[in-house]
C-alpha positions as CSV (number, residue, x, y, z in Angstrom):
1,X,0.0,0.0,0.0
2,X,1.0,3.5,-0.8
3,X,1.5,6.2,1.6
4,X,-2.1,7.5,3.2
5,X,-3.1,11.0,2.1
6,X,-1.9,12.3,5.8
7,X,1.8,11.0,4.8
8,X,1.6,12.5,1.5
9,X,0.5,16.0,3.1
10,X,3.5,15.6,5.4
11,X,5.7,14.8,2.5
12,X,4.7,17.6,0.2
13,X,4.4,20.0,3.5
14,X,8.3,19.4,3.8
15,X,9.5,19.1,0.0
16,X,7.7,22.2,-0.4
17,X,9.6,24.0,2.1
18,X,13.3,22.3,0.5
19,X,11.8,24.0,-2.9
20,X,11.2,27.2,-1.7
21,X,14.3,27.3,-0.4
22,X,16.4,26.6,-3.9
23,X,17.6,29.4,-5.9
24,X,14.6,30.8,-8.0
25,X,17.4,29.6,-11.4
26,X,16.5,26.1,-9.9
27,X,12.9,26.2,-9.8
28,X,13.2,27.5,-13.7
29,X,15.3,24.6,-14.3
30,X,12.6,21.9,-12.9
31,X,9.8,23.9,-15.0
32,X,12.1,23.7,-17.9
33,X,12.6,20.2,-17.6
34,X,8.7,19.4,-17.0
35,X,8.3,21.0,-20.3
36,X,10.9,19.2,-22.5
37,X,9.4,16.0,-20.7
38,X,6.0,16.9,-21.9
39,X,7.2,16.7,-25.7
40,X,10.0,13.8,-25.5
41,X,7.4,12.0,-23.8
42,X,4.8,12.6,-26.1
43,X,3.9,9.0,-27.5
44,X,3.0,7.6,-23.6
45,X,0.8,10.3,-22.4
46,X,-1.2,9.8,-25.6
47,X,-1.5,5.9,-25.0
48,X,-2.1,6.5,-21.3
49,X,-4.7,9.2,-22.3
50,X,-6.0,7.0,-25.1
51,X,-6.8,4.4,-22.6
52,X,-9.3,6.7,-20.0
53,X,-10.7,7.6,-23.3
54,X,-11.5,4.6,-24.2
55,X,-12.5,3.6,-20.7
56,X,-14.8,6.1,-20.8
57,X,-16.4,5.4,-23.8
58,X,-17.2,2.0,-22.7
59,X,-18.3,3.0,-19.8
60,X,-21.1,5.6,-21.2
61,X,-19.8,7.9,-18.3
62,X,-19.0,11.1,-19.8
63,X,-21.1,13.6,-21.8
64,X,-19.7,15.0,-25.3
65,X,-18.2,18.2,-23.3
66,X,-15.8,16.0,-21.1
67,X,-14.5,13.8,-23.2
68,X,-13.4,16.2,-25.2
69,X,-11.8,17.6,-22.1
70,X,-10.3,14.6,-21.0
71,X,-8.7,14.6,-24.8
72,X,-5.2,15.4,-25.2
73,X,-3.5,16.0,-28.5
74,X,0.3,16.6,-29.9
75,X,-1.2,20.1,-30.0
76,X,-2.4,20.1,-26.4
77,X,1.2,18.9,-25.2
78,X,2.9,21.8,-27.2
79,X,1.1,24.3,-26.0
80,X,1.3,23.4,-22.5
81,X,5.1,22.8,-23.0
82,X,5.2,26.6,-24.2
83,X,2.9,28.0,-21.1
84,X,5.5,26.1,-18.9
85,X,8.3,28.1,-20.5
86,X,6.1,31.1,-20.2
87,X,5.9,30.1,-16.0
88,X,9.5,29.1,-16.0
89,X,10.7,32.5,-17.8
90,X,8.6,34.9,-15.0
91,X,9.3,32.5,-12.0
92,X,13.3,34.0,-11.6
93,X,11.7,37.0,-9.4
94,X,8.7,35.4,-7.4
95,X,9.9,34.1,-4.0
96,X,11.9,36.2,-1.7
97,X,11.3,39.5,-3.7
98,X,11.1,42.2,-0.6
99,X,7.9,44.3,-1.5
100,X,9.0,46.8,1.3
101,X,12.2,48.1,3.2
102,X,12.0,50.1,6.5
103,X,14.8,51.4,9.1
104,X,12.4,51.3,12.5
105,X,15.2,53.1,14.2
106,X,19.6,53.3,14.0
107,X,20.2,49.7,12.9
108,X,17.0,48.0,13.2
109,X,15.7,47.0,9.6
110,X,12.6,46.1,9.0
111,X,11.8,44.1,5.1
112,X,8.7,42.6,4.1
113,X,9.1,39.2,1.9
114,X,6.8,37.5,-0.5
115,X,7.2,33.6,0.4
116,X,5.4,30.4,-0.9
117,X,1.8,29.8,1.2
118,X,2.2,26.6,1.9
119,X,0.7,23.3,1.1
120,X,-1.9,23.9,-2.0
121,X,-4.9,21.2,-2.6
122,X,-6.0,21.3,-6.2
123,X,-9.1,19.5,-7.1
124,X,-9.6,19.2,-11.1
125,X,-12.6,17.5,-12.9
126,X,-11.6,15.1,-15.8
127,X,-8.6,18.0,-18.1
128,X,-5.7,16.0,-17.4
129,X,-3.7,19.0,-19.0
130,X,-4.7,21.0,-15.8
131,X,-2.0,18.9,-13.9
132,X,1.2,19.9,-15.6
133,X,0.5,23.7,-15.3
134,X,-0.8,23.3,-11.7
135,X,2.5,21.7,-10.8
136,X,4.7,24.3,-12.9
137,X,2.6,27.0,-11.0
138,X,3.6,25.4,-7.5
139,X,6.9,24.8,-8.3
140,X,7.7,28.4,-9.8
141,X,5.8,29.9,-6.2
142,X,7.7,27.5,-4.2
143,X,4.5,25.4,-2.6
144,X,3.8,21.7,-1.6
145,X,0.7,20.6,-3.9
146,X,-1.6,17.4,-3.2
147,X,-3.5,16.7,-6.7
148,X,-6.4,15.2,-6.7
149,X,-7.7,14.5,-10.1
150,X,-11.0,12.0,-11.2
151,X,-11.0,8.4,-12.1
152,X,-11.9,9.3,-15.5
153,X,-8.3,10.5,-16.6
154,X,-6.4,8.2,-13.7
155,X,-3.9,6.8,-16.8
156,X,-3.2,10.5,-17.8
157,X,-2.4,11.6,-14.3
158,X,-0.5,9.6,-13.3
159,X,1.6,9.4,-15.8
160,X,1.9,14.0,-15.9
161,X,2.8,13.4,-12.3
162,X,5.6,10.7,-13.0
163,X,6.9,13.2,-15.2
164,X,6.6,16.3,-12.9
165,X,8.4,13.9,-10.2
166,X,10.9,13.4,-12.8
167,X,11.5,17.0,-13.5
168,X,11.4,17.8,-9.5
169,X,14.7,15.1,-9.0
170,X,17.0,17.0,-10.7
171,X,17.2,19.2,-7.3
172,X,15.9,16.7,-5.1
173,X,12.7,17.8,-4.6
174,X,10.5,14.9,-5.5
175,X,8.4,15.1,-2.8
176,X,6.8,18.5,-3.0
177,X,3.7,17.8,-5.9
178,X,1.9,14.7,-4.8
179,X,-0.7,12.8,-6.6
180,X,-4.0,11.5,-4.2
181,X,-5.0,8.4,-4.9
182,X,-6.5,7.1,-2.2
183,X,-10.1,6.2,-2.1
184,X,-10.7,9.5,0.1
185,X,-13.4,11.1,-0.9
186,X,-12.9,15.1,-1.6
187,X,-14.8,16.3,1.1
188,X,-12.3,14.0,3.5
189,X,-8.9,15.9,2.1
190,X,-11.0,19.3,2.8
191,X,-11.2,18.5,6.6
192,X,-7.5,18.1,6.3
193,X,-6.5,21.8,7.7
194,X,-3.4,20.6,9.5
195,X,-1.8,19.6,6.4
196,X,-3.2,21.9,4.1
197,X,-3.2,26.0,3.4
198,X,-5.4,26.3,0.5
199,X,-7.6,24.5,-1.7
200,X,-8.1,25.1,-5.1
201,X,-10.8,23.4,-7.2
202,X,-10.5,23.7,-11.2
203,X,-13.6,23.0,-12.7
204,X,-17.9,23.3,-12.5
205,X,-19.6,25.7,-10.1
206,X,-21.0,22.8,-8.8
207,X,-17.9,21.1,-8.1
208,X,-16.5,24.5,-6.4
209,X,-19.7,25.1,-4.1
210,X,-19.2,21.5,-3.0
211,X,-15.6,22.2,-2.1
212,X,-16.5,25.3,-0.3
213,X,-19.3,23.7,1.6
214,X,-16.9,20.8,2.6
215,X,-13.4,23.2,3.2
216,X,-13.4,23.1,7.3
217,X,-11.1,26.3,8.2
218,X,-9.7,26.0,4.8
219,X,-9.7,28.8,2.7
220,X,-11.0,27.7,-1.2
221,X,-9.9,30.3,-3.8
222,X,-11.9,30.1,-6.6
223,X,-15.4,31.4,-7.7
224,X,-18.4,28.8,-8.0
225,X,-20.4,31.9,-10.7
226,X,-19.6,34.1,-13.4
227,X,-22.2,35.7,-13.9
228,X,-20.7,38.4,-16.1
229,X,-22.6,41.8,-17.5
230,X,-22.2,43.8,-20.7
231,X,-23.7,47.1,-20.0
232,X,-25.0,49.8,-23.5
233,X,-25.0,53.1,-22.5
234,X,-26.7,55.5,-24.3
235,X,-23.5,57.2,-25.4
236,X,-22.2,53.8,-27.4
237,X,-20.5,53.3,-30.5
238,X,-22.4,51.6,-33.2
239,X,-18.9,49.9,-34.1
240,X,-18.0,49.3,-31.2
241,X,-21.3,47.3,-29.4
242,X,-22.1,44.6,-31.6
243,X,-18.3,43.4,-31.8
244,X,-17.9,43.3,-28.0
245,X,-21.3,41.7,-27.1
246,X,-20.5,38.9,-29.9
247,X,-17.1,38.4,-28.5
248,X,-18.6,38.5,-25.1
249,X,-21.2,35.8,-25.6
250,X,-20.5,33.7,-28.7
251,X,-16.4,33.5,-28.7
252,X,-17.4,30.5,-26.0
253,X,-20.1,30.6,-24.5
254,X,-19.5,28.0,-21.9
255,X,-16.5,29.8,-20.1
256,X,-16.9,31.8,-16.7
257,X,-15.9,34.7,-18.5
258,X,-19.1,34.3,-21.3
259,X,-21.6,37.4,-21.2
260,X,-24.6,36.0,-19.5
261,X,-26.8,39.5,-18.7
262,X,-26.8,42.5,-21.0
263,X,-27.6,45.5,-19.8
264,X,-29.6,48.2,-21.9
265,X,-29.8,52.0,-21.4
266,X,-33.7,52.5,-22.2
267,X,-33.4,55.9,-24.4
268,X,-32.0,52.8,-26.7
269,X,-34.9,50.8,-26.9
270,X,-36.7,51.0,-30.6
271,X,-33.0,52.9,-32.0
272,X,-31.6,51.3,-35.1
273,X,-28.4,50.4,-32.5
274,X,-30.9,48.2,-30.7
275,X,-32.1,46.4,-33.8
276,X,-28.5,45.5,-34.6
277,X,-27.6,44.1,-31.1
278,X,-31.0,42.1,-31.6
279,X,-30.0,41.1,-35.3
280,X,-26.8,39.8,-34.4
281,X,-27.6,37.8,-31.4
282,X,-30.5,35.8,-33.7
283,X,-27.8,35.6,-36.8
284,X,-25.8,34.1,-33.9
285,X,-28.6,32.1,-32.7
286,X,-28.4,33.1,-29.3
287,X,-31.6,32.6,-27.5
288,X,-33.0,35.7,-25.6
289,X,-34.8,35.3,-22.0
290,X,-35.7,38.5,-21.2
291,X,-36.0,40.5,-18.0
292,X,-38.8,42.1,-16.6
293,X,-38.7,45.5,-17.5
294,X,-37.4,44.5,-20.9
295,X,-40.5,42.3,-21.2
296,X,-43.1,45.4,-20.4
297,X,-41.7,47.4,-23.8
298,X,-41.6,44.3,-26.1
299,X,-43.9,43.3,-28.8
300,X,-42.5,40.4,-29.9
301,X,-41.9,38.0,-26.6
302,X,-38.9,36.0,-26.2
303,X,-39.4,33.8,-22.7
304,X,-39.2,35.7,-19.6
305,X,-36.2,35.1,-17.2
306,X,-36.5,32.7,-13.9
307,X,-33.9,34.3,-12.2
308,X,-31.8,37.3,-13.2
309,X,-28.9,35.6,-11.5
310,X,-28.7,32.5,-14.3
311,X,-25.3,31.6,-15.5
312,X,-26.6,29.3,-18.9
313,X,-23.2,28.6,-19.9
314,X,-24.4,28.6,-23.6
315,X,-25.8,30.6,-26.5
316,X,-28.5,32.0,-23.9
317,X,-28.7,35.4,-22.6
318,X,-31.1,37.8,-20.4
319,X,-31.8,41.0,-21.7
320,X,-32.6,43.5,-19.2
321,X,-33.9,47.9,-19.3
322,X,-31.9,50.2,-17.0
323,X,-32.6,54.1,-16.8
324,X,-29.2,54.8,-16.0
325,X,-25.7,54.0,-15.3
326,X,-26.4,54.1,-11.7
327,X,-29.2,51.5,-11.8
328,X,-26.9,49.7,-13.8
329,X,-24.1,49.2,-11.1
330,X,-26.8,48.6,-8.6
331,X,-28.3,45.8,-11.1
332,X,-24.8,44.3,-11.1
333,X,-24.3,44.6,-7.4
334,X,-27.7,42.6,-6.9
335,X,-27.6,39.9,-9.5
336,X,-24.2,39.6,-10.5
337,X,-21.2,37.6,-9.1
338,X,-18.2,39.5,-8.6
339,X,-16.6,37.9,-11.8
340,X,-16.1,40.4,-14.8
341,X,-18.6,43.4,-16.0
342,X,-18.4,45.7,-19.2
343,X,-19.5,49.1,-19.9
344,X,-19.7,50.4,-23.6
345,X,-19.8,53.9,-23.8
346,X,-18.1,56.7,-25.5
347,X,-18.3,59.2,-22.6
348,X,-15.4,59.1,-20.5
349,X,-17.0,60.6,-17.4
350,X,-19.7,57.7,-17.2
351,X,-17.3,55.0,-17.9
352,X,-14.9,56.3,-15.1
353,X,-18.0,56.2,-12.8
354,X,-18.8,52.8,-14.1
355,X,-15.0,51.5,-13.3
356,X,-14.7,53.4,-9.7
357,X,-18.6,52.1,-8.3
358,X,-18.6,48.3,-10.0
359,X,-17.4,46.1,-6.8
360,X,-16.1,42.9,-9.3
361,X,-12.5,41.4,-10.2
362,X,-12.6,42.5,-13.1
363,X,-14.2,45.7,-14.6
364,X,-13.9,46.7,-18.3
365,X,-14.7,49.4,-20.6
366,X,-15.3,48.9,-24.1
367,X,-13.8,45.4,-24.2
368,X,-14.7,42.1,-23.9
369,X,-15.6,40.3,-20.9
370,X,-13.4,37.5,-22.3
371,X,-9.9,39.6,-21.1
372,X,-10.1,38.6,-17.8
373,X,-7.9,35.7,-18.0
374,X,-4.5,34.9,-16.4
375,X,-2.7,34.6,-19.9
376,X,-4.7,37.4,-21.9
377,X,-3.5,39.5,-18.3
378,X,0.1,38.6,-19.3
379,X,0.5,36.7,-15.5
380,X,1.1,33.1,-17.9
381,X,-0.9,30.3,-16.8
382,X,-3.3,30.8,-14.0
383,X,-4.9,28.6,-11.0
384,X,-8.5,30.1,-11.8
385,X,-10.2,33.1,-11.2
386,X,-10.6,34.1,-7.8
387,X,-14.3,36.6,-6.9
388,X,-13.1,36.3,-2.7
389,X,-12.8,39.9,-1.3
390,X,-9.0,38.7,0.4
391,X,-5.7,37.4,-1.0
392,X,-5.6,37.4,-4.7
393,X,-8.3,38.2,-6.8
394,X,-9.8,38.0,-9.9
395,X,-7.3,35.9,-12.8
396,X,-4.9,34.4,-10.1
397,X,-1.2,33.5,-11.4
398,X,1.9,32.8,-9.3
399,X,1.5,36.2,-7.4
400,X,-1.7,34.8,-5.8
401,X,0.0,32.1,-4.7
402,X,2.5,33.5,-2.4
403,X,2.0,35.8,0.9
404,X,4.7,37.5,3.0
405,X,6.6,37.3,6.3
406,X,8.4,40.3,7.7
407,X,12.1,40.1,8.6
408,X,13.8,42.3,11.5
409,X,17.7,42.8,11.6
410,X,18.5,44.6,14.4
411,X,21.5,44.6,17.3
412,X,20.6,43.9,20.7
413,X,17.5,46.2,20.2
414,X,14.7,46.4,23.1
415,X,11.2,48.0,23.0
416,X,11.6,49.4,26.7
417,X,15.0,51.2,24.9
418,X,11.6,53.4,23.2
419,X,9.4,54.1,26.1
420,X,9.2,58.1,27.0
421,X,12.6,58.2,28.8
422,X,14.4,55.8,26.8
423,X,17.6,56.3,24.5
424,X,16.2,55.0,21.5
425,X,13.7,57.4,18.7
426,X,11.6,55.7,16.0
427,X,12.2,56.5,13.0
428,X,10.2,54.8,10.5
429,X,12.4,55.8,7.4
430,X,11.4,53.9,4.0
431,X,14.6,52.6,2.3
432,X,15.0,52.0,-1.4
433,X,14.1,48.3,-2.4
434,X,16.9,46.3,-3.9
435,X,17.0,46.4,-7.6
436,X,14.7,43.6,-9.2
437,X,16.0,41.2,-11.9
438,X,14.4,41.7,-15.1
439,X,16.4,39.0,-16.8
């Protein structure tokens, strides 16, 4: 029998704290090395894969939508070799940058230090590609991660993690990414707070409302909605609308970052602007539920909305009448989920007002809701979005995966030395930071 998940936890706990400690050059290396694995390696993750797909099959247990999610391809494999290069490339800088320098009085420094949280849990329905850039992420942040993946791709995993095990020997550090295989269910692992600093689950809302449910004082980064807004002022350009509610909604409509409400200043109702947001969605065939004060002004009746707050997750929207940008942000504030909202508008006054009073991740003008993404953001790969109000937030790269400590050098220094009739003054002085490398 293998190690139990409690060992595992211990092991990763401890090879995460030997990787954090290597020089950042060393993490790069492991990352590099993950990636070149990926491609020489190429013909036995495809047979591995080939087999949970045809397990599958047999098995009638995945819809259309998974497998093709549980598919990996030569393509697939490059492209994550690249995004691990990407990782690898911005990793040099990450762990033990100092974010802030102080002198708290004559030779008594004070720094603040970004280091590695700690143990990460990532939970990931059946994309087996999600495990190599998980692991690059952890490595390049310095972190012990416990996978835990689905029987569906179990060939495919454990295979990535060989290889990411692999990659992590050249410096020893084997231990720090391990691969649960227990029988555990996930809500077990979530009651596993000694052993673990964060959970992460990749995948459905209704796999990340489970975790969060389940997470006993664990903290789950992640969002379980996107329930994301496109809002037409009355001050929008006729070019500009139709391209970024298309984008918005059509680009892929399943993603967390799809339009799912669209928001419509009223003086625009019965405009010829209307008529071509209308035009476009049916050319697009994207079926219309609309809201309730969109529903009083129409003639012709598409279904009326159940719920404002409905993420469909597919060539569906709800159309909705506001009088104003102010009962637009207060629209989004009610119904929406913190994810990504739009305003398109050519006045610069109502936008600003739009960008300052929306409380989401992610607010936009006049582009598509589809940004907010780790890569698109230029952070490289990313965990998943993040909608909590603490820590990182929205697209969460290797930044949101660190926190800091604060270091104090000083010489034989006392507090009592600063009471009112002591020798020592505060001074509170904020020194330069040491020069980054931008290699």
């Amino acid at each position: 029998a293998g190690p139990t998940v409690e060992q595992q936890g211990e092991m990763a706990r401890a090879g995460g704290r030997t990787l954090a400690a290597l020089q950042p050059e060393q993490r790069a290396e492991i990352i590099y090395r993950l990636a070149d694995l990926l491609t020489d390696q190429r013909e036995e993750i495809l047979l591995a894969n080939k087999k949970d797909l045809e397990d599958a099959e047999n098995k009638g247990r995945l819809a259309l939508p998974l497998l093709k999610r549980l598919s990996l391809s030569t393509s697939k494999l490059n492209s994550l070799a690249i995004g691990l290069r990407q990782i690898a490339a911005s990793s040099q800088d990450s762990v033990g940058r100092v974010i802030r320098r102080t002198r708290v009085a004559k030779d008594l420094d004070l720094e603040q230090v970004t280091v590695p949280i700690g143990v990460l849990l990532v939970i990931f329905e059946s994309r087996p590609d999600c495990l190599p850039q998980v692991s690059a992420l952890a490595i390049a942040s310095g972190n012990g991660l416990l996978l835990k993946g689905r029987k569906e791709a179990a060939y495919s995993n454990q295979i990535l993690h060989h290889l990411a095990q692999e990659a992590l020997s050249i410096h020893g550090v084997k231990d720090a990414v391990q691969l649960v295989n227990t029988r555990e269910e996930v809500e077990d692992l979530c009651r596993l707070d000694k052993l673990i600093d964060l959970i992460i689950p990749r995948g459905s809302s209704q796999l990340v409302r489970n975790i969060q449910k389940a997470a006993k004082g664990i903290p789950v980064m992640g969002h379980s909605e996107g329930i994301c807004h496109v809002y037409v002022d009355t001050d929008a350009s006729v070019e500009k609308v139709t391209r970024i509610i298309r984008d918005s909604k059509c680009e892929y409509p399943a993603a967390c970052n799809a339009l799912e409400t669209l928001l419509i200043h009223r003086d625009l109702l019965r405009t010829p602007l209307f008529d071509q947001i209308i035009d476009m969605l049916r050319v697009e065939q994207v079926k219309i539920h609309a809201g309730p004060k969109f529903a009083s002004y129409l003639t012709f009746s598409p279904s009326e909305v159940k719920s404002l707050r409905t993420e469909y997750g597919d060539l569906e929207c709800c159309i909705e009448v506001v009088d104003s940008v102010q009962e637009a942000v207060e629209h989004i504030h009610k119904y929406g989920s913190s994810h990504t909202d739009v305003i398109i508008t050519e006045n610069e006054k109502t936008a600003e007002f739009f960008l300052q009073h929306v409380d989401s991740a992610c607010v936009f003008w006049n582009a598509s809701t589809r940004f907010s993404d780790g890569y698109r953001f230029g952070l490289g790969a990313e965990v998943g979005i993040s909608t909590s109000r603490i820590h990182a937030r929205g697209p969460v790269g290797i930044e949101g995966l660190l926190t800091t400590k604060w270091l104090l050098r000083g010489d034989n220094h006392v507090v009592s030395d600063f009471s009112e009739h002591g020798s020592m003054k505060y001074l509170h002085e904020s020194l330069p930071l040491p020069q980054r490398n931008t290699n």
